[in-house]
Each structure stands twice: as structure tokens, then as C-alpha cells.
C-alpha positions, 0 to 999 in steps of 0.5 A: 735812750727813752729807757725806763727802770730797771734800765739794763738787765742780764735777763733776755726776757726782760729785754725790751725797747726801754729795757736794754740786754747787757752785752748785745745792746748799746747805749747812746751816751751824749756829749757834755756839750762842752765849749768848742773853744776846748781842744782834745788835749784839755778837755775833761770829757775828752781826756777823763772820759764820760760814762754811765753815773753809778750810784752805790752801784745803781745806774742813775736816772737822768730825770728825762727817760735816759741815763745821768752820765758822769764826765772828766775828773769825776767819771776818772774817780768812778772808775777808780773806785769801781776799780778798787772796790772789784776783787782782781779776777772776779770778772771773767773777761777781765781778768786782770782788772780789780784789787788785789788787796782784797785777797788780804781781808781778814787776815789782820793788820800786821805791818807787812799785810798793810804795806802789801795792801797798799802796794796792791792798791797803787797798782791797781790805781795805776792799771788806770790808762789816765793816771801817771803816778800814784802817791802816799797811798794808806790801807786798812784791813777791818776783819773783812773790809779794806779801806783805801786813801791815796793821792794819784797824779792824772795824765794831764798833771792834775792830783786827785784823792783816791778814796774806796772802802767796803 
């Protein structure tokens, strides 16, 4: 894509050929180059996806101009964590994205919080497209911060941990 910092930006007059405007441009994600003896049945990228790398928020440079992209199994647990970590209805469009749990912050650890929290949590977990089950899911309520682990079953039967806190 030949961009250069910061990359994308909501800012129209800083839009420029290697800076792109969210919403009206787009980004060339490239292929992982994966085997083509792979089918679209057991191909990670294919069945997990492939996204823009974010780290702690930022997008990630590639090294050579363009964006790092995260696939398969990994790029499903970006997004869960990016899931979690969005308080349901904070964006606009998507209203029905994000965690509910957050709404619970600060209001203590008492048993029937933390067992409402964890209910919020699996939900959100499993508004997730690629994911078939959600398991033995713990939250935490700190004063204002929400720590969540849990063990997730994906659509092709693999488990994963699920971890977001902040």
C-alpha cells in the first residue's frame, strides 16, 4: 500500500496517497501465501481470517511501506480481544458490538456482578461468527477495570483461551 505513519486517520486534510481517510479509503490486504494444497475448509486464514495487526491499539508497520496483517487463529483472538475490550453501543453503527460487562465497572465484586459479568462476557465471545461455544469463563471487577479469561471453542473445534483485561 506504500503508506507511511500515521498510516489512517479520520482527519480529511491529512489524507493523502500514503496516508489513508477511514471510511472512504481501502486497504490492500495480501494473501499469507499459504499452501495450495490447503482447502477453504482447513485453512486458517480462510476460516479465522486475516486483518490489519493491531498492537495496543496501533496499526503495525510491516518493515517494507505497508501494514503487518495478523491471520488464522491469531487474527480470531485480535478480535475477540478487541471485542471485549469495546463497551457495548460505544460504536455508533454497531450497536450491538462490544461487552456488556463494562457497564458493571465500579460497582464491586459481589457474587451476582461477577456471575453477570461473565454471562456478559460469554455473550460477547459468542456474537463472534467463528466461534461455536464458549466455556468456563472468569471475570474481575477491580474499581473500574474488568479482567476476563475464558476457554472458547472455534467453529472448526479448536479451543482457545480468551483473555482481555484494562
Amino acid at each position: 500500500n506504500g503508506l507511511q505513519p500515521p498510516y489512517l486517520t479520520d482527519t480529511l486534510s491529512l489524507a493523502s496517497a500514503t496516508v489513508l481517510l477511514a471510511g472512504r479509503d481501502s486497504i490492500q490486504v495480501p494473501n499469507d501465501g499459504g499452501s495450495a494444497a490447503k482447502t477453504a475448509a482447513t485453512d486458517p486464514a480462510t476460516v479465522y481470517g486475516v486483518y490489519v495487526k493491531n498492537a495496543a491499539g496501533f496499526l503495525t508497520d510491516d518493515g517494507a511501506g505497508g501494514l503487518a496483517v495478523v491471520s488464522g487463529v491469531a487474527n480470531l483472538n485480535q478480535g475477540l480481544k478487541t471485542r471485549l475490550a469495546t463497551p457495548l453501543g460505544d460504536l455508533v453503527f454497531h450497536q450491538g458490538y462490544g461487552n456488556g460487562a463494562h457497564a458493571l465497572r465500579g460497582r464491586g465484586g459481589t457474587p451476582q456482578i461477577l456471575n453477570l459479568a461473565n454471562v456478559l462476557a460469554q455473550r460477547c465471545v459468542a456474537a463472534d461468527d467463528r466461534i461455536s461455544a464458549t466455556k468456563t469463563f472468569t471475570a474481575k471487577l477491580s474499581g473500574d477495570r474488568l479482567l476476563i479469561t475464558g476457554v472458547a471453542a472455534t467453529i472448526a473445534g479448536v479451543p482457545i483461551d480468551v483473555t482481555s483485561g484494562g
